[in-house]
VEXDOKOL-719591 format. One line per 5 residues: their letters; for each residue x negated, y negated, z of N, C-alpha, C. Coordinates in nm, 3 decimals. Layout:
BEGIN
a> X Y Z X Y Z X Y Z ~ ...;
! end
This chain:
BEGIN
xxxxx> -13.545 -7.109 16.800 -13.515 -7.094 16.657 -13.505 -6.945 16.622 ~ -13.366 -6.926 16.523 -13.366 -6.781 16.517 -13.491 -6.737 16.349 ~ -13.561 -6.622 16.392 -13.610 -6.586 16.310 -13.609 -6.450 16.275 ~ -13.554 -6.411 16.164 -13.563 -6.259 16.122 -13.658 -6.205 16.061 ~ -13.795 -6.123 16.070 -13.878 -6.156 15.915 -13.896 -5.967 15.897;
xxxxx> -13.839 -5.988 15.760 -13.894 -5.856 15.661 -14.076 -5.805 15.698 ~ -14.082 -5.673 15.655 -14.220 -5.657 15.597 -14.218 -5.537 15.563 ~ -14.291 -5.492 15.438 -14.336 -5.287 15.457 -14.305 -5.326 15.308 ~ -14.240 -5.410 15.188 -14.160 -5.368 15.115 -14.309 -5.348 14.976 ~ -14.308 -5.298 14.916 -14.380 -5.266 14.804 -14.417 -5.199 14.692;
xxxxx> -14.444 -5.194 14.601 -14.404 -5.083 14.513 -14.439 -4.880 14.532 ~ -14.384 -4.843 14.479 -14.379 -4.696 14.551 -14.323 -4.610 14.375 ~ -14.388 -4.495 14.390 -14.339 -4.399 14.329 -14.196 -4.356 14.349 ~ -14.130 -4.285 14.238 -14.021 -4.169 14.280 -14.068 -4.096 14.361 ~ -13.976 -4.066 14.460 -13.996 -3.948 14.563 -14.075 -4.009 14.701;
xxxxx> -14.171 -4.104 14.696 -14.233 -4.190 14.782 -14.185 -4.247 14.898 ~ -14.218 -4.318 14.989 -14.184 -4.304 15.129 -14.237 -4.461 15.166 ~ -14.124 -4.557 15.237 -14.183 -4.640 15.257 -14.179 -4.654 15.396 ~ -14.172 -4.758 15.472 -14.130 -4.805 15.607 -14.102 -4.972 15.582 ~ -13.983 -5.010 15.645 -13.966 -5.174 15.649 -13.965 -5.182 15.786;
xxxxx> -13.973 -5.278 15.837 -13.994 -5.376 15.956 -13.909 -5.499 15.943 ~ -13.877 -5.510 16.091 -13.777 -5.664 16.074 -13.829 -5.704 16.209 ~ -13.876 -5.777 16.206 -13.904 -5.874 16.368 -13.816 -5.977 16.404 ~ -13.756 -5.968 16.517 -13.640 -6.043 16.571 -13.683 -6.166 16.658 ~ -13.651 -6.273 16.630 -13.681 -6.355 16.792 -13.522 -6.503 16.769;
xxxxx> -13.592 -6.515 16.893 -13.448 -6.632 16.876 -13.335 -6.634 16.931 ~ -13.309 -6.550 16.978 -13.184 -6.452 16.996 -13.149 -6.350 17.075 ~ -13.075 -6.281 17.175 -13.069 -6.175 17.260 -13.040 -6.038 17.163 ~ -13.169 -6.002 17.098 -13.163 -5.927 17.057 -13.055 -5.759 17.047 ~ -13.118 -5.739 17.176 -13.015 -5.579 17.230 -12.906 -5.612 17.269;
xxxxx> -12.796 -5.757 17.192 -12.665 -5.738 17.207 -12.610 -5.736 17.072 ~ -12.705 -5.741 16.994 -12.644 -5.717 16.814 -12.656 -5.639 16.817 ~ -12.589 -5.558 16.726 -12.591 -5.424 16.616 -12.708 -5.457 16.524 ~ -12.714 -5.432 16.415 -12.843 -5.471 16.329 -12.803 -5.421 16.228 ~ -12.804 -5.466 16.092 -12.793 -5.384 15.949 -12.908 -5.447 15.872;
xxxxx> -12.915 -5.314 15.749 -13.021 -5.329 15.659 -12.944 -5.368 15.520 ~ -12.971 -5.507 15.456 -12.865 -5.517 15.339 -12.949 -5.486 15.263 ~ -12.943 -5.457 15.094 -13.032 -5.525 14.992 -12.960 -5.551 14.907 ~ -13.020 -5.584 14.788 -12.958 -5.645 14.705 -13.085 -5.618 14.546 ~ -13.013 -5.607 14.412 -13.107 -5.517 14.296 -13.019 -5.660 14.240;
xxxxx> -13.163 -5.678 14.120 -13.137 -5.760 13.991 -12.993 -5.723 13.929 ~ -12.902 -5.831 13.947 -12.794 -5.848 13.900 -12.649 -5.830 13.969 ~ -12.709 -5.742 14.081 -12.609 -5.678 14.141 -12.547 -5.747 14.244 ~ -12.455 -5.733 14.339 -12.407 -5.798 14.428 -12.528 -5.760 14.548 ~ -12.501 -5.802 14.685 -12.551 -5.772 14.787 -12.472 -5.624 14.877;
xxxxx> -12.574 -5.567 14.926 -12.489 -5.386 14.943 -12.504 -5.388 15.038 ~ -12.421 -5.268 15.215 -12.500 -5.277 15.284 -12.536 -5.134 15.309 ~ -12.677 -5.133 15.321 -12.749 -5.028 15.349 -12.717 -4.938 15.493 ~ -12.721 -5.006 15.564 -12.779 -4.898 15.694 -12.689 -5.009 15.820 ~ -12.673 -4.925 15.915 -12.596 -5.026 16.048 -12.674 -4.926 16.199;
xxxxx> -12.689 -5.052 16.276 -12.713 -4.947 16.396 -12.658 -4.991 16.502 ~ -12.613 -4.935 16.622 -12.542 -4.987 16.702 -12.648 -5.077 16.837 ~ -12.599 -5.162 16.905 -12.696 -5.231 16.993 -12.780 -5.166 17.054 ~ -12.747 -5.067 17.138 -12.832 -4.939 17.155 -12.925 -4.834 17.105 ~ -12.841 -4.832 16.987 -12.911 -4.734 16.887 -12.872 -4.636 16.902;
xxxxx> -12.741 -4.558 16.966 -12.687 -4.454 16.944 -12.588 -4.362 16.840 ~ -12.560 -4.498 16.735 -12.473 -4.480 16.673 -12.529 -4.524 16.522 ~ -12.570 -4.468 16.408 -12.583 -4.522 16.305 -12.521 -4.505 16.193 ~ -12.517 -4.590 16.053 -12.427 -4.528 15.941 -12.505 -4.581 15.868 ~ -12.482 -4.524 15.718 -12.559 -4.521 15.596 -12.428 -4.540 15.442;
xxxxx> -12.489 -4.624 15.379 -12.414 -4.640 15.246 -12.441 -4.466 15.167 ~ -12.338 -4.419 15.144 -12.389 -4.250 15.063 -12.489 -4.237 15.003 ~ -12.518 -4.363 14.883 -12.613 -4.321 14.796 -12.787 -4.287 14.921 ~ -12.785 -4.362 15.061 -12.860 -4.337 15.090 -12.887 -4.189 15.229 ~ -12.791 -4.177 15.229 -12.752 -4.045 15.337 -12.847 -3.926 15.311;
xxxxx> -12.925 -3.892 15.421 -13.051 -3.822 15.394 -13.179 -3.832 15.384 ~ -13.180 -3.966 15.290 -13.291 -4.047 15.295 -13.342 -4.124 15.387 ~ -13.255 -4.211 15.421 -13.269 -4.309 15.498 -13.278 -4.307 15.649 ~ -13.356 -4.392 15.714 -13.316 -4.367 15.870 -13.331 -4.496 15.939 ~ -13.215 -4.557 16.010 -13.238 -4.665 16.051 -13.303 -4.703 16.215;
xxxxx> -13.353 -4.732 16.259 -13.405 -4.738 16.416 -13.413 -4.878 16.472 ~ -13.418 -4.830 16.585 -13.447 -4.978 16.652 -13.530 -4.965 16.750 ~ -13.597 -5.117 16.824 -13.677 -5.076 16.962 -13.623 -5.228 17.055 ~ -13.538 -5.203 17.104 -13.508 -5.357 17.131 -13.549 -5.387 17.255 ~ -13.686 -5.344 17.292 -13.793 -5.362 17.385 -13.924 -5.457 17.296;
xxxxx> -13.895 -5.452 17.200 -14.000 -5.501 17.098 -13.930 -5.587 16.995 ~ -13.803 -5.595 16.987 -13.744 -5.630 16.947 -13.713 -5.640 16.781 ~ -13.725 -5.515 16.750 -13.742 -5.464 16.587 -13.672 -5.381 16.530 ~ -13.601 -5.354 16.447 -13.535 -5.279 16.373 -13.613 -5.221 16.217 ~ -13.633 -5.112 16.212 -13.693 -5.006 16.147 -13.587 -4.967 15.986;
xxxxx> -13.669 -4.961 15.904 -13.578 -4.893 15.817 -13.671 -4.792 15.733 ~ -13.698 -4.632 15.762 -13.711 -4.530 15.705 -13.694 -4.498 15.565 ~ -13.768 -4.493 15.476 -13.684 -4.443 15.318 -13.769 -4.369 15.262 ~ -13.730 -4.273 15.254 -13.806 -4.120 15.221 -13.715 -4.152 15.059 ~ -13.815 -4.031 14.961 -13.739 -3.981 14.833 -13.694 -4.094 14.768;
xxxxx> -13.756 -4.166 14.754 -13.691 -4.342 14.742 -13.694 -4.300 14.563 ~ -13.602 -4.349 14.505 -13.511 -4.360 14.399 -13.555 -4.513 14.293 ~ -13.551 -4.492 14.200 -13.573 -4.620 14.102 -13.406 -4.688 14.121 ~ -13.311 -4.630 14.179 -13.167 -4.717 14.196 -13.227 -4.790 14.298 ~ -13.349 -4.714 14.442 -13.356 -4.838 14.573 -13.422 -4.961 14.530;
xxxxx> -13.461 -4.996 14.420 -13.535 -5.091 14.398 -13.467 -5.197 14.401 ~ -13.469 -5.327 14.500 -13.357 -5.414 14.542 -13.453 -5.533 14.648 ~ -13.413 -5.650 14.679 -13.463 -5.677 14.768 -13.388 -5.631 14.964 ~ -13.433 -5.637 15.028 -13.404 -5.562 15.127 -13.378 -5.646 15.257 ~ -13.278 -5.673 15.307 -13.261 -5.744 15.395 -13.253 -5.735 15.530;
xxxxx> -13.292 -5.784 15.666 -13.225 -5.772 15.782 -13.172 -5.846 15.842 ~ -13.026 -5.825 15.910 -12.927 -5.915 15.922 -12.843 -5.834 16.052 ~ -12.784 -5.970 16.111 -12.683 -5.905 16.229 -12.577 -5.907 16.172 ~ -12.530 -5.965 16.046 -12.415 -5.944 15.954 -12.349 -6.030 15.949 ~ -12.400 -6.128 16.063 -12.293 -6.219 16.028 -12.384 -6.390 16.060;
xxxxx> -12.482 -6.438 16.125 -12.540 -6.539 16.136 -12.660 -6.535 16.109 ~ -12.730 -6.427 16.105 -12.874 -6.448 16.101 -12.913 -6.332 16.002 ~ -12.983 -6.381 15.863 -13.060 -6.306 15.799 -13.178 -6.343 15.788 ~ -13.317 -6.248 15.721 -13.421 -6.270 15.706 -13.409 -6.295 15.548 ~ -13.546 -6.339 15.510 -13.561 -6.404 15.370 -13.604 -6.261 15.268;
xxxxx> -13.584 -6.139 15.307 -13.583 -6.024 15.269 -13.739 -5.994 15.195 ~ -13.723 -5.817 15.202 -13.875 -5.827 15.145 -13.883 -5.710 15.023 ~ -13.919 -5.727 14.894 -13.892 -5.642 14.780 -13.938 -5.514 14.788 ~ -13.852 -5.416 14.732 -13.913 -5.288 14.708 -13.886 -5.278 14.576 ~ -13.988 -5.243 14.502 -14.012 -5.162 14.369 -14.020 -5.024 14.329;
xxx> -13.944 -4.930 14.317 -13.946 -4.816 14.319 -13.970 -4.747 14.157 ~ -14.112 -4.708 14.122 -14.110 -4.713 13.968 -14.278 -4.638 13.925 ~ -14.257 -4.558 13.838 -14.385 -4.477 13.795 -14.476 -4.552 13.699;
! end
């Protein structure tokens, strides 16, 4: 059974620093790519962050370029998502997904003083 599961997400100051977690099973992990979606009250679903199966190659939606850092360990089978300087716009729920069959049930960040 494939399972994706969120964790790290919680409320945080401006400027604040979180870490998310995605635990993978189910699946041959180190032949996906991996992306970080989220998604904010009202809004459509965005995608955040992409990494390549390896992890040599990553990209970032602009608003998060700088901030953000996406990783992987696909010895452990986890994909990382970094968010420094975190913004009252990141406040969204936060997803991990291979983009196309398997997402997790995402995990909220609140970004707010």
């Amino acid at each position: 059974q494939v399972q994706l599961v969120e964790s790290g997400g919680g409320l945080v100051q401006p400027g604040g620093s979180l870490i998310l977690s995605c635990a993978a099973s189910g699946f041959t992990f180190s032949r996906h790519a991996m992306m970080w979606y989220r998604q904010a009250p009202g809004k459509e679903r965005e995608l955040v962050a992409h990494i390549t199966t390896a992890g040599r190659s990553t990209n970032y939606r602009d608003s998060v370029k700088g901030r953000f850092t996406i990783s992987r360990d696909n010895a452990k089978n986890m994909v990382y998502l970094q968010m420094n300087s975190l913004k009252p716009d990141d406040t969204a729920v936060y997803y991990c997904t291979d983009g196309f069959n398997y997402w997790g049930k995402g995990t909220r960040v609140i970004v707010s003083s």
